[in-house]
Each structure stands twice: as structure tokens, then as C-alpha cells.
C-alpha positions as CSV (number, residue, x, y, z in Angstrom):
1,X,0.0,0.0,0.0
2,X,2.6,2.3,0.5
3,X,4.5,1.9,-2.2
4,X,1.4,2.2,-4.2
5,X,0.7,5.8,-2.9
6,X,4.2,7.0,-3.5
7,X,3.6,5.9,-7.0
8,X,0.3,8.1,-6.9
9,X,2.0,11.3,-5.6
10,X,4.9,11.0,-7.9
11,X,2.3,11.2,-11.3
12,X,1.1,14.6,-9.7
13,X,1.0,17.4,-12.4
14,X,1.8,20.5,-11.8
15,X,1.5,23.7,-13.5
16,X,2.4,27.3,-13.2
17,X,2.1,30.9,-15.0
18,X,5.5,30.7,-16.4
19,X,5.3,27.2,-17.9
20,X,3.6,27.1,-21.7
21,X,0.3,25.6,-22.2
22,X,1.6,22.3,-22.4
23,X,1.1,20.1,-19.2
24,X,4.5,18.9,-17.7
25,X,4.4,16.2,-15.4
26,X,6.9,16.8,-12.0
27,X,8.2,13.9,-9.7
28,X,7.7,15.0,-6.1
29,X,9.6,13.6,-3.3
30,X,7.1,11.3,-0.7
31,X,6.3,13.6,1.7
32,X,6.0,11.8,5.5
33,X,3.6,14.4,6.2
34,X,1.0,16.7,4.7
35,X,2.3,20.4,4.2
36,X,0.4,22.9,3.5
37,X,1.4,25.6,1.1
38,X,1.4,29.2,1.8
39,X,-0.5,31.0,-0.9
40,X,-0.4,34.9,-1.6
41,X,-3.5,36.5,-1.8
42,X,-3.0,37.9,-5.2
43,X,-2.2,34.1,-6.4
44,X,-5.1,31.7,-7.1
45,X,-5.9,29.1,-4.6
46,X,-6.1,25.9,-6.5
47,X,-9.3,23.6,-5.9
48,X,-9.6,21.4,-3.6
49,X,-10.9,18.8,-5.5
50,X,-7.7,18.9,-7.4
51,X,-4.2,17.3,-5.9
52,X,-1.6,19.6,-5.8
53,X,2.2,19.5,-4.6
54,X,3.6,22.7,-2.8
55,X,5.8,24.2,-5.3
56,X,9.0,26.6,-4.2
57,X,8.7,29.9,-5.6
58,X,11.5,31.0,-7.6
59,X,13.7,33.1,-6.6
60,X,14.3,36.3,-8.8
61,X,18.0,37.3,-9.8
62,X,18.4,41.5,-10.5
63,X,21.8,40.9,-12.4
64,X,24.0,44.2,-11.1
65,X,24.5,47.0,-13.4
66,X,28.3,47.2,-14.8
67,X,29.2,50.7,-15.1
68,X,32.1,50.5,-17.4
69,X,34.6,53.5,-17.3
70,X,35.1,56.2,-19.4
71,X,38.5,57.0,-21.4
72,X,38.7,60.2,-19.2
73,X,38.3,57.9,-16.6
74,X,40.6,55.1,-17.3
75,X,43.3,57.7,-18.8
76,X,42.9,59.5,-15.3
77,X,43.5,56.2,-13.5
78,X,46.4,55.2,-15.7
79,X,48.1,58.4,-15.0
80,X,48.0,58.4,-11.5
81,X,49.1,54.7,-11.6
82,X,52.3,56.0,-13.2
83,X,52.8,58.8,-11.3
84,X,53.5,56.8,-8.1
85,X,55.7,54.4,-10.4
86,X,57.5,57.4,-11.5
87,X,57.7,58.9,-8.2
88,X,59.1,55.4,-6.8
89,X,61.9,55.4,-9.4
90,X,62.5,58.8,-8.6
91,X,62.8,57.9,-4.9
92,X,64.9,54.9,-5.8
93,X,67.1,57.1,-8.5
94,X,66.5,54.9,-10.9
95,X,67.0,57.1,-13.7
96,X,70.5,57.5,-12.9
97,X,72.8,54.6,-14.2
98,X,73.9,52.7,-11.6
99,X,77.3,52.4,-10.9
100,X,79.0,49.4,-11.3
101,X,80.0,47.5,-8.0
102,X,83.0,45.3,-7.5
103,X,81.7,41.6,-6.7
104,X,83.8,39.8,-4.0
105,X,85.2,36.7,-4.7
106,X,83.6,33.9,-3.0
107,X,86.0,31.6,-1.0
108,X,87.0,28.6,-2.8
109,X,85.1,25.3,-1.6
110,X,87.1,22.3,-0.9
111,X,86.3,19.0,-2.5
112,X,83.9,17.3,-1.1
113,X,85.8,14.0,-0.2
114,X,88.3,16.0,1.8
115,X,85.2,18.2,3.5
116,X,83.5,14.9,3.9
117,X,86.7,13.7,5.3
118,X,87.5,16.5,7.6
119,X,83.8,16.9,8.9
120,X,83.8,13.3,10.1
121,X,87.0,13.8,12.0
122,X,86.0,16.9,13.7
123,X,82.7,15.0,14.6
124,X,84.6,12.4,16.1
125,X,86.6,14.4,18.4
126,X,83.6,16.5,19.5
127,X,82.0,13.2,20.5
128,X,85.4,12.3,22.5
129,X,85.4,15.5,24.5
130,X,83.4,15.6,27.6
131,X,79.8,17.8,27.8
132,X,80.8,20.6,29.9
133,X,84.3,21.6,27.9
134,X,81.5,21.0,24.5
135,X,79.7,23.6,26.3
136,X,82.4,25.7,27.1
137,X,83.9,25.8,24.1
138,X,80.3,26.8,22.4
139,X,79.9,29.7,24.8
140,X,83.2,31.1,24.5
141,X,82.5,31.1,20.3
142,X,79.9,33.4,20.8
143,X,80.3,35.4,23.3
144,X,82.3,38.7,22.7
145,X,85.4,40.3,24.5
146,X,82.4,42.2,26.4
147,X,80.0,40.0,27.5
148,X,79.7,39.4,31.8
149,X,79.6,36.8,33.4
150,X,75.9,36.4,33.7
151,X,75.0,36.9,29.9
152,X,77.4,33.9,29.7
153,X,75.2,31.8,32.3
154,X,72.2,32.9,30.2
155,X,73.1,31.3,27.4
156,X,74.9,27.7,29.0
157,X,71.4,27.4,30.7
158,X,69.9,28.3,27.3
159,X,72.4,25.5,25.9
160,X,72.1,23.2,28.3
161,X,68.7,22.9,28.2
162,X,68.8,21.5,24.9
163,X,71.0,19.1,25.3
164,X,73.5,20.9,23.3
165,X,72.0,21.1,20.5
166,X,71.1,24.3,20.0
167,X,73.3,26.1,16.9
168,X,75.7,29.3,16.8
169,X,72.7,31.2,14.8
170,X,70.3,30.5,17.6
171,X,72.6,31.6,20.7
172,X,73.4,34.9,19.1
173,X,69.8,35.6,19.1
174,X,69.6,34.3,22.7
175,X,72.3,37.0,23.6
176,X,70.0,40.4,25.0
177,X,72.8,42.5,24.5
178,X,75.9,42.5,23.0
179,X,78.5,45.9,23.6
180,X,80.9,46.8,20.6
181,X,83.8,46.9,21.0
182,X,86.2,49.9,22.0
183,X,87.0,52.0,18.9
184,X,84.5,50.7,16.6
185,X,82.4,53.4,14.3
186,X,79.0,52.4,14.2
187,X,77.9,54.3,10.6
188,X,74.2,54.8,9.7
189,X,73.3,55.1,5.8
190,X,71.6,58.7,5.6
191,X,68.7,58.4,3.3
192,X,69.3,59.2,-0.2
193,X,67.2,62.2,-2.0
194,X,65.1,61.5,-4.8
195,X,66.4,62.5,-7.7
196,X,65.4,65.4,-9.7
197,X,64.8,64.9,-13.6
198,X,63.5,67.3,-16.3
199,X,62.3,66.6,-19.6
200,X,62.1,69.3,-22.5
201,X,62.4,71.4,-19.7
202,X,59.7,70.5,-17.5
203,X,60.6,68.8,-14.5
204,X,59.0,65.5,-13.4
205,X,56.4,65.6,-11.7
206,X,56.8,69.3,-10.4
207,X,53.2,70.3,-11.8
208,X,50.4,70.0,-14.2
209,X,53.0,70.2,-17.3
210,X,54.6,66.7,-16.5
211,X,51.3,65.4,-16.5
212,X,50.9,66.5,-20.2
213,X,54.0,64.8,-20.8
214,X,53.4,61.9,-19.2
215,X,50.0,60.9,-21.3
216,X,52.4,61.1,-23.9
217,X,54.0,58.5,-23.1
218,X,51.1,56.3,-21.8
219,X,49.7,56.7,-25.6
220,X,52.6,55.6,-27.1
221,X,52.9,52.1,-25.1
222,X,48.6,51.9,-25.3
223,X,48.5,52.9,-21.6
224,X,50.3,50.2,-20.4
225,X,52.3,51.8,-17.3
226,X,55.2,49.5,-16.8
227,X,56.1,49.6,-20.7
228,X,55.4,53.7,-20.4
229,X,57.9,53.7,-17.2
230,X,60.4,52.1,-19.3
231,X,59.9,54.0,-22.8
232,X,60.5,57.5,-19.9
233,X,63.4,55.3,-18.5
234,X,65.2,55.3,-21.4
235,X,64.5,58.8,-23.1
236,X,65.8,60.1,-19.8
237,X,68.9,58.0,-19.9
238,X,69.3,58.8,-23.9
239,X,68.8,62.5,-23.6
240,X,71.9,62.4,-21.0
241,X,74.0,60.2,-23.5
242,X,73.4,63.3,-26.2
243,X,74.1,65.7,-23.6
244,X,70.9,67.2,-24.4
245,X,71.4,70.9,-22.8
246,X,74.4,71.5,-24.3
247,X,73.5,70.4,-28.0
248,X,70.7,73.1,-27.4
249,X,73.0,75.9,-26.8
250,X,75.7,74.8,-29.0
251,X,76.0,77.6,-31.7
252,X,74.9,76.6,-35.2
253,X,77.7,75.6,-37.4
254,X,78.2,76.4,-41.1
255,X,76.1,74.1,-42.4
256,X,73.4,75.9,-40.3
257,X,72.0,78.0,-43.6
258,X,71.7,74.9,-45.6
259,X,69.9,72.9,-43.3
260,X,67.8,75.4,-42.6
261,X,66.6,75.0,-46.2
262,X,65.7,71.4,-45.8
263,X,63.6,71.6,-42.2
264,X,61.8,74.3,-40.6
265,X,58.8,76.1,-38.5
266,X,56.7,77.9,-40.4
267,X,52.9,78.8,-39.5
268,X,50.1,76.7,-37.5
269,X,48.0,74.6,-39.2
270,X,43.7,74.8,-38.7
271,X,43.6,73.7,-35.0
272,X,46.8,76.1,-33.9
273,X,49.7,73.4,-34.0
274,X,53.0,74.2,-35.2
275,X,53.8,73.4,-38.6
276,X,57.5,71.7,-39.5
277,X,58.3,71.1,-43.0
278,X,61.1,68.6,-44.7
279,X,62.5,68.7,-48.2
280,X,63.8,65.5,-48.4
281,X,64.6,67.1,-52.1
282,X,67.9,68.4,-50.4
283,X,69.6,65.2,-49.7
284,X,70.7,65.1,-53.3
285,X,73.7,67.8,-52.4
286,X,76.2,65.9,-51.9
287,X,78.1,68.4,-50.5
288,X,76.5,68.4,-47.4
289,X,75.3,64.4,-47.3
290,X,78.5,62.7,-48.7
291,X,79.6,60.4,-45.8
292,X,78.7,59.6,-42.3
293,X,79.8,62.4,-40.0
294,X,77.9,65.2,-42.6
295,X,75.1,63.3,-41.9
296,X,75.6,62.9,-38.4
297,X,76.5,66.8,-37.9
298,X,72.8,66.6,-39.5
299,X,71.0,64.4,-37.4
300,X,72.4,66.5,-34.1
301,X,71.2,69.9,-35.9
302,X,67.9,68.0,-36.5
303,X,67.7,67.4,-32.7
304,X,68.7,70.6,-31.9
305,X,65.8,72.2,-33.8
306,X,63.0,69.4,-32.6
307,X,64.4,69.8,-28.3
308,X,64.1,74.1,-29.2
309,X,60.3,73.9,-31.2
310,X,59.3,70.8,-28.1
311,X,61.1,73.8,-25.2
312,X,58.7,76.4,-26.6
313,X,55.0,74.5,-26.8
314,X,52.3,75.1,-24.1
315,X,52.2,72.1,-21.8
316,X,49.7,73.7,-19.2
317,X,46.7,71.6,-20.1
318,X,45.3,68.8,-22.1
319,X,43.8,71.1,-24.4
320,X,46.7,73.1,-25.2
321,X,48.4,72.9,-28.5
322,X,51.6,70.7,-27.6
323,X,52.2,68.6,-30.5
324,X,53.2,69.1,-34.2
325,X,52.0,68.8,-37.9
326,X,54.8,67.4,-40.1
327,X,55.0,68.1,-44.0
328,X,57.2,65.7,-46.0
329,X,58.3,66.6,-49.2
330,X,59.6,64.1,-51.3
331,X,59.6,66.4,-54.3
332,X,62.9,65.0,-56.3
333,X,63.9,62.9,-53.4
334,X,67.0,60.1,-53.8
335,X,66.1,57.0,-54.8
336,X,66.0,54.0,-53.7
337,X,69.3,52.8,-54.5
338,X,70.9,55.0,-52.0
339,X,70.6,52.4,-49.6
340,X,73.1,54.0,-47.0
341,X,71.5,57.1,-47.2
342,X,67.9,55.8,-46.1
343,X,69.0,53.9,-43.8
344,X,70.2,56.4,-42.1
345,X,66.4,58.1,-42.9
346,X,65.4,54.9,-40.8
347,X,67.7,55.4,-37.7
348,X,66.8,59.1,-37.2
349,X,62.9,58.1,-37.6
350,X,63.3,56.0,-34.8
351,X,65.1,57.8,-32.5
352,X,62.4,60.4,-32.7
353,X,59.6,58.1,-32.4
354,X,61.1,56.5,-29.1
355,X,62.5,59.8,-27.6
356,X,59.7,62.4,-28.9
357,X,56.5,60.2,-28.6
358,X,53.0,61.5,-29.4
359,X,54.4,64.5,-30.8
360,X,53.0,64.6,-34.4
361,X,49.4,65.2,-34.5
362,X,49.3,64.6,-38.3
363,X,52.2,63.2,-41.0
364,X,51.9,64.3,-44.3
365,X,53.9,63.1,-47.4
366,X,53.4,65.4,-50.4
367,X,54.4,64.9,-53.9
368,X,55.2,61.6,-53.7
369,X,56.5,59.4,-56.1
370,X,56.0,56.4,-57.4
371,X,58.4,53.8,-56.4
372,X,57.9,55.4,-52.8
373,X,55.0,53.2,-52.3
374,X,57.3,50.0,-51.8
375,X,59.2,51.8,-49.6
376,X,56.8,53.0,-47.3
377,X,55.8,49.6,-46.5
378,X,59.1,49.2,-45.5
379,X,59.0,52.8,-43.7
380,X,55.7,52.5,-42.0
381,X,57.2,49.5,-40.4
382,X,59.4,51.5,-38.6
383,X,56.2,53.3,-36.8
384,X,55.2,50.8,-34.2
385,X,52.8,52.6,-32.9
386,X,49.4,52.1,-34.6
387,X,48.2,55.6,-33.5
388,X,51.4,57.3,-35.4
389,X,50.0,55.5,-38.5
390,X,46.9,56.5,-38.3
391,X,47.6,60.0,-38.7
392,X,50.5,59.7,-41.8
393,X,48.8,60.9,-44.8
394,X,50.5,60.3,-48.6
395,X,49.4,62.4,-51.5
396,X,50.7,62.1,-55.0
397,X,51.9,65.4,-57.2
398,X,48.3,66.2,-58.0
399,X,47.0,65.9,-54.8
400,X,49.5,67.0,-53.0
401,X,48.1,71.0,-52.9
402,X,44.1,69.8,-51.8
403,X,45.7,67.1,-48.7
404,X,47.7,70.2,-47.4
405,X,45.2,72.9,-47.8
406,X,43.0,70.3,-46.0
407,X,44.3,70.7,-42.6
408,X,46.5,73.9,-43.3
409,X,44.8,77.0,-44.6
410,X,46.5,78.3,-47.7
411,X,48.2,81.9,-46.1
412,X,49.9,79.3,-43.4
413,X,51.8,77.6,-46.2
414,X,54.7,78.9,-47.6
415,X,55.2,79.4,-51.3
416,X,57.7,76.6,-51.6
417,X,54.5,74.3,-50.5
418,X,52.1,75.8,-52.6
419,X,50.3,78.8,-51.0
420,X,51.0,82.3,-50.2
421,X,53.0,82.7,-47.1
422,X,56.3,85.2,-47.9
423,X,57.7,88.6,-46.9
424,X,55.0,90.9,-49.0
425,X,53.0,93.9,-47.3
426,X,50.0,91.7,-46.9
427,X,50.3,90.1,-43.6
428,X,50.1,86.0,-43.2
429,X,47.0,86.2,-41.2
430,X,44.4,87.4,-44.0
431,X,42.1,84.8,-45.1
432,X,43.1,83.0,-48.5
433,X,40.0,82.7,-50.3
434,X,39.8,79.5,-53.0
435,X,38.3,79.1,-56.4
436,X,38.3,76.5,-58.9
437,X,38.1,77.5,-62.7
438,X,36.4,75.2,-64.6
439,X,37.8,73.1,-68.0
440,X,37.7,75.7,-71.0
441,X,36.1,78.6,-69.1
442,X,36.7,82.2,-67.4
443,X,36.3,82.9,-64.2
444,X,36.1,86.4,-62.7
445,X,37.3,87.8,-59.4
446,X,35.6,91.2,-57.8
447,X,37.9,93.3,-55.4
448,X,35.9,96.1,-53.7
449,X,37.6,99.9,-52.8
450,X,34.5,102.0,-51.6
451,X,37.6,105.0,-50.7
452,X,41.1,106.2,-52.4
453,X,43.0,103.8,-50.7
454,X,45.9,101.5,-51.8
455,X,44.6,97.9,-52.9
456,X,47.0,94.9,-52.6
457,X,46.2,91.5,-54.1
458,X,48.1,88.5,-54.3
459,X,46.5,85.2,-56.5
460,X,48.1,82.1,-57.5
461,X,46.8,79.2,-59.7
462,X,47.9,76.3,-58.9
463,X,49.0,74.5,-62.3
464,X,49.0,77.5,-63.8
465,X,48.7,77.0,-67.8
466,X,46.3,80.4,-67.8
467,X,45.3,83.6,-68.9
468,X,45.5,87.0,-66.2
469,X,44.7,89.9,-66.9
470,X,43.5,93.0,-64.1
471,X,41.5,96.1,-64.9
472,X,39.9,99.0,-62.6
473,X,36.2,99.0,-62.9
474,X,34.7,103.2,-61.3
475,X,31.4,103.0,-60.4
476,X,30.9,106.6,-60.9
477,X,29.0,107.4,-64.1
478,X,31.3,108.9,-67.2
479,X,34.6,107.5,-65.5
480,X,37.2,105.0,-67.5
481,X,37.9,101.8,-66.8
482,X,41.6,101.4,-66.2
483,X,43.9,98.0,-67.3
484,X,45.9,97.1,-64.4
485,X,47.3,94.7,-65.9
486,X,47.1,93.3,-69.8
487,X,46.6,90.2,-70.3
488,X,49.0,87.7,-70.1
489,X,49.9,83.8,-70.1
490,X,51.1,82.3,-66.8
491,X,53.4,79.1,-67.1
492,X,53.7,76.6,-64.9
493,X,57.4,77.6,-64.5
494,X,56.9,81.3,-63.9
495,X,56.6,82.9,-60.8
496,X,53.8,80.9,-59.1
497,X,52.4,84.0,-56.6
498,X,51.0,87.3,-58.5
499,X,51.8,90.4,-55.9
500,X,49.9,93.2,-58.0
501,X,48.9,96.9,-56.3
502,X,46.6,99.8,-57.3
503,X,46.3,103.7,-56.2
504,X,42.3,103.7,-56.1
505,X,41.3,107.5,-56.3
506,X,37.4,106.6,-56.7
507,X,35.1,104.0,-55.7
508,X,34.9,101.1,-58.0
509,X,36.4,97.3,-58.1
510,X,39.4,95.7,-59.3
511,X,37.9,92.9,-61.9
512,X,40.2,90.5,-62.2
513,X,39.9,87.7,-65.2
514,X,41.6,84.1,-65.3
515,X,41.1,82.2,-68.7
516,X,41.4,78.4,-68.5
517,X,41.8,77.0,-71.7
518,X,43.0,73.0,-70.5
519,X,40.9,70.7,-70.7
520,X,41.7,70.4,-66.4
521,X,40.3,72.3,-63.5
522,X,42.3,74.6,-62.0
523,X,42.5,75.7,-58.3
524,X,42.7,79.8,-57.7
525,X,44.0,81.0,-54.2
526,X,43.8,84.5,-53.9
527,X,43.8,87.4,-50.9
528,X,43.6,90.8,-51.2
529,X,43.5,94.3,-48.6
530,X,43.2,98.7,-48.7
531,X,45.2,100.7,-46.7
532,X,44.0,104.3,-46.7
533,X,46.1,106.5,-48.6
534,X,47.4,108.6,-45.8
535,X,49.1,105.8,-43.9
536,X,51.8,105.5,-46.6
């Protein structure tokens, strides 16, 4: 009978309002008595008539919100993890090289058959001797010139108590105190100073401009502090190698003038940071680049001028401009058979990457060749950091103008680069305004002068291959129009900037006329101002 009602208690069914329609059929456990189940008053009571098995209400699981941190966040967190790793080194002096110590030789082991040998006999004698002169003779070991009579007691008791077993290590410790001998200089290591480090100029952690510093390197190892710690580590230990300071103020040598032809500052670029241009173009003078230490006297003057334009950025915030845009021009640059040559290319690269990181907001390669292509594999290799890559750009000879102007407005970039920046009376910060002229058509340019005034234009055409001609339009009734200037055909190989001015005595306009008869579209930069007569 019993068996036959656990049978009929285990085909109970038993349903609930998260189950489907479908019926599913539950073994339940003989109960040895009747429970009854606890039922909320907003549940339904089941009826009686029905057999029913107390079921456990589930339990509900709220899964925890994961708040996952912001870049600010974790770049704040990395930096402060590095701070305290670079305030520990600094503590430590670990940016100094340590000084090589002097290892003492170790005394020289016998062999073990004679050690063996000699061990056994010693332990035989010991054995031979009676226990009080074994004590005696372990007492007297330790005890120094100083010790009384009781601190000797101490430790025979001590000793004793043990059977004699007790070893040397163990009754020094047993020893309470112990007086030095007469004459004997007790010296205390005075704690050393951290050390105190500066790079380009700011000192470590001094105040908010070494934090600017240090995110650079953080970026440039993907935030990973120990490999950041290291990367610092070694740019420290580099820029002493150079001798960093003095290569700064180190007067320019002769060769000054012509390298200044190859790299330098000039302008900001659309966001504010400092432009640097490179002609790579001027490694084919062979005076200058013919061997080794030429190119070496280069690559210090190179360092010179990057540790002098890195000395004068803002490092106060974040948000300050403290990085660079960096032109390459590869306009008739060696090729690349002059293996030596980029090699070198590829060492310098390197240095700057490792010892300068995070300092180029944007790369880009203008008027480049060909057969560069292959090499850039090669040279983009050398970039190990993906974020450097992502901001080199490559244009070709036809693009080269529309990538600059891109990032670098057109009275920013010098001549030599293709826009207007020079020595002329109009000054570098008035806007460049840009047109295109379409394939076998005119286009017209309208420059204003309400007063007499002086009115100063400069226009360029990239490409050139055009017609220009300039003419002075009055407005006032029965007046002449006057040519400026007739027209004339502009080669690609003339001058590529047209610096033009006109003594305005009425109101009118300056009309100026470009005639594009190519079957290409040309690009028209042009800038213009008045200055009233009286200020000349």
C-alpha cells in the first residue's frame, strides 16, 4: 500500500504561470507528512478537489548594473598609476645609471671528499670531549670580548637545556645585548634624495605640465604603465647620452644655412599646431650628405631644432596645442638605391619616435612618387605605434596641394609648398579665399575699394597654364575703366604667386579675369587688402 501511494504522488501534475500551455508532469519527493502551502492573496488558490504538490517559488535574480569607465576615466586612472611608479623610481634614483659594484670573490670550496673527510673527524673528536668543555667551548665562540659573566650563564642554561643542540645562529639571538667593542664606528646610511629629472624642460612631476607629458607617453605604449615607465626610462637615460642641454646651446655651425633650407617652422596649421616642414629634395647635395659624419653633424642639428620647437609648446593643459603637424616633401627625393643614405632616414625616424613620442598630430607626405610606395611599407614599419600610422597621410603630385590645404589654410603655407605665405605687405593672417576655374572657361574675381586707398592683391593658380589679366572698374557714371594689368599667359614655371597693387582714387572694383583653356580644372588662391592713402 505504501508503495502504491508514493507511486500516486509522484504522477502529480503541476502547473504554473511561467510554464507554456503544455502540461509537464513533476516527480515530487514522498512527503511523510501533509504540508500545506502558503499562498499569496494575489495568487489563485487551487481547488480542492484537485491534488496539488507545494511548489518553491522561484527566486528572482536582478543581475548588477556594470558601469564601465570612461576613457577620461581610465586615462585619469592610468596616470595616476604612473605617477606613483615614476615617483618610486625617482625615490629609488632609478634614472641615474647605476654604478657598477665590485663583486667579491667567493672563497674557494674544498672537494667534497676531503670536506666529507675532515667533517667526520671533527665530529669524532667533539664526540670524545666531555659535555661541559662541549659547552664551554660553544659559549666562548659566541660570546664577545664584552659579554659578563651572567649573559654567559644565560646562554649555558639556554644550551644546556637543549641538550647541546642548539646552533651558533640561535645563541646569538639568545644573547639580549651585546656591547661593541672599543673604537668601533657604528655608521648609519643617511637616506638618499630623490632624484630630480626634467624633460624638455619641465621637471617631473613638479606640476600639471609633467602630466601632459606623461600621457604622452602612456599613448605611445597603449596605456600600459610598466612599458610607459620604461619607454621615460630610457629617453631620460638617452637624452643624457646626447648631452641634451648642451647640443641646445651649441652655436649653429656652417652648415646651419643649408639645413635650414631642408627643415623648418613655419605657421600653425587649422587647430593652432606648429607646422615643420622637410624637403627630403635636399639630400641630393652631396656636399652636405657625402659620408657619415655630414650626416651625423645633420641628425644633431635635426635634434637641436626638434628639443628648441618641443622647449617652446604650451604644456599647461590637455587642451593646449603641444604637438606638431609634419610636411614631408619628397619632391625630387633620392632614390632608392641609395641604400646608406635611407638607412640612415630609418635610424633618425626612430630615434624620434622613441624619444619624442606622441608629438606629431598629423604626417603628411606630399608629392610623392612612385616607387615610394614599396618603400613606405618598409618605412611604415618602422612606426610601431598604430596611433602614429593612423595619422600619416600620402598624397601624389596632383593631390598634394588639396591634402595640405586640408588641414593647413593656404596663407599658413609657404610658397615653396604651394600657397602664399612670404615677406609681402600683406600680412600672413588674412584669409586666402579658393576658387576652382572650370575646363575651357573664365572665371572672374571682384575686389571692392569703396575710398582712395591703396589695394594689394596677391592670386596664384595652382597648375597654372592660364590667362591673367586685371583692370579697374569706377562705379561713378562717365569715368574710365583702367587696365591694371594686360593680359598675359602664366606658365607653370613662372613665378607661381602674383603680388599686384593699385592707387584707387574713386570707388569702383578691381575685376580680375583668369582664362582656362585646359581641358583640367584649376585651383585659384587669392587674398587681397586697402590701406588708406594717408598711412603711406
Amino acid at each position: 500500500m505504501a508503495q502504491e501511494e508514493a507511486q500516486k504522488s509522484a504522477d502529480v501534475v503541476v502547473t504554473t504561470e511561467k510554464m507554456t500551455d503544455k502540461e509537464v508532469t513533476v516527480p515530487s519527493p514522498v512527503l511523510e507528512k501533509e504540508v500545506t502551502p502558503t499562498v499569496a492573496s494575489e495568487e489563485k488558490v487551487a481547488p480542492e478537489t484537485e491534488k496539488s504538490v507545494p511548489v518553491r517559488e522561484e527566486e528572482t535574480v536582478v543581475a548588477e548594473k556594470v558601469i564601465v569607465p570612461s576613457p577620461e576615466e581610465l586615462e585619469k586612472k592610468a596616470l595616476a598609476e604612473f605617477k606613483e611608479l615614476v615617483r618610486e623610481a625617482l625615490n629609488k634614483r632609478e634614472f641615474t645609471s647605476p654604478v657598477p659594484v665590485k663583486e667579491e670573490k667567493p672563497e674557494e670550496k674544498k672537494p667534497a671528499e676531503e670536506t666529507k673527510g675532515e667533517d667526520k673527524t671533527e665530529e669524532k673528536k667533539e664526540e670524545e670531549k666531555p659535555e661541559a668543555i662541549k659547552l664551554e667551548a660553544k659559549t666562548d665562540a659566541v660570546a664577545p670580548a664584552e659579554t659578563t659573566s651572567e649573559e654567559k650563564e644565560a646562554v649555558s642554561d639556554t644550551v644546556a637545556e637543549e641538550d647541546g643542540t642548539k646552533t651558533v645562529e640561535a645563541i646569538e639571538e639568545s644573547i639580549v645585548s651585546v656591547t661593541p667593542p672599543e673604537n668601533t664606528v657604528v655608521s648609519e646610511a643617511e637616506p638618499m634624495e630623490p632624484e630630480e629629472v626634467s624633460i624638455y624642460g619641465v621637471p617631473l612631476l613638479q606640476d600639471e605640465r609633467s602630466d601632459v607629458i606623461l600621457l604622452k607617453f602612456l599613448r605611445a605604449r597603449d596605456f600600459k604603465v610598466k612599458e610607459a615607465l620604461t619607454m621615460l626610462k630610457n629617453t631620460v637615460q638617452w637624452r643624457k647620452e646626447i648631452k641634451i642641454d648642451e647640443l641646445v646651446e651649441a652655436k649653429a655651425g656652417e652648415e646651419a644655412s643649408e639645413f635650414e633650407k631642408m627643415v623648418f617652422a613655419h605657421g600653425v596649421d587649422k587647430e593652432g599646431h606648429v607646422v615643420i616642414y622637410s624637403s627630403y629634395g635636399e639630400f641630393q647635395n652631396k656636399e652636405l650628405f657625402s659620408d657619415k659624419e655630414k650626416l651625423n653633424k645633420f641628425l644633431n642639428w635635426r635634434i637641436q631644432l626638434q628639443e628648441k620647437c618641443v622647449r617652446a609648446l604650451d604644456f599647461s593643459s590637455p587642451d593646449a596645442k603641444s604637438s606638431f603637424v609634419f610636411v614631408s616633401d619628397f619632391r625630387n627625393a633620392p632614390g632608392l638605391g641609395k641604400r646608406a643614405l635611407w638607412q640612415f632616414i630609418r635610424r633618425a625616424v626612430k630615434q624620434f619616435e622613441d624619444n619624442y613620442p606622441e608629438f606629431a598630430t598629423r604626417e603628411l607626405f606630399i608629392n610623392v612618387p612612385w616607387w615610394y610606395i614599396p618603400y613606405y611599407k618598409t618605412f611604415g614599419s618602422i612606426i610601431t605605434s598604430p596611433r602614429t600610422r593612423s595619422k600619416m597621410v600620402l598624397a601624389g603630385p596632383s593631390k598634394s596641394a588639396d591634402a595640405t590645404f586640408k588641414y593647413i589654410s593656404p596663407e599658413q603655407v609657404p610658397v615653396k609648398y604651394g600657397g602664399l605665405s612670404k615677406d609681402i605687405p600683406i600680412a600672413t593672417e588674412d584669409t586666402v579665399t579658393e576658387a576652382i576655374v572650370k575646363p575651357a572657361a573664365k572665371y572672374t574675381i571682384d575686389l571692392p575699394a569703396s575710398d582712395a586707398c591703396i589695394l594689394s592683391w596677391e592670386l596664384r593658380v595652382l597648375g597654372a597654364d592660364v590667362s591673367y589679366r586685371a583692370q579697374f572698374e569706377p562705379t561713378t557714371e562717365g569715368s574710365y575703366a583702367v587696365i591694371v594689368s594686360k593680359n598675359r599667359r602664366i606658365e607653370s614655371t613662372d613665378e607661381p604667386v602674383i603680388t599686384e597693387s593699385f592707387k584707387v582714387g574713386e570707388p569702383g572694383k578691381i575685376v580680375i579675369t583668369i582664362d582656362n583653356q585646359t581641358s583640367k580644372k584649376k585651383k585659384v588662391l587669392y587674398r587681397f587688402k586697402t590701406l588708406p592713402i594717408s598711412d603711406l
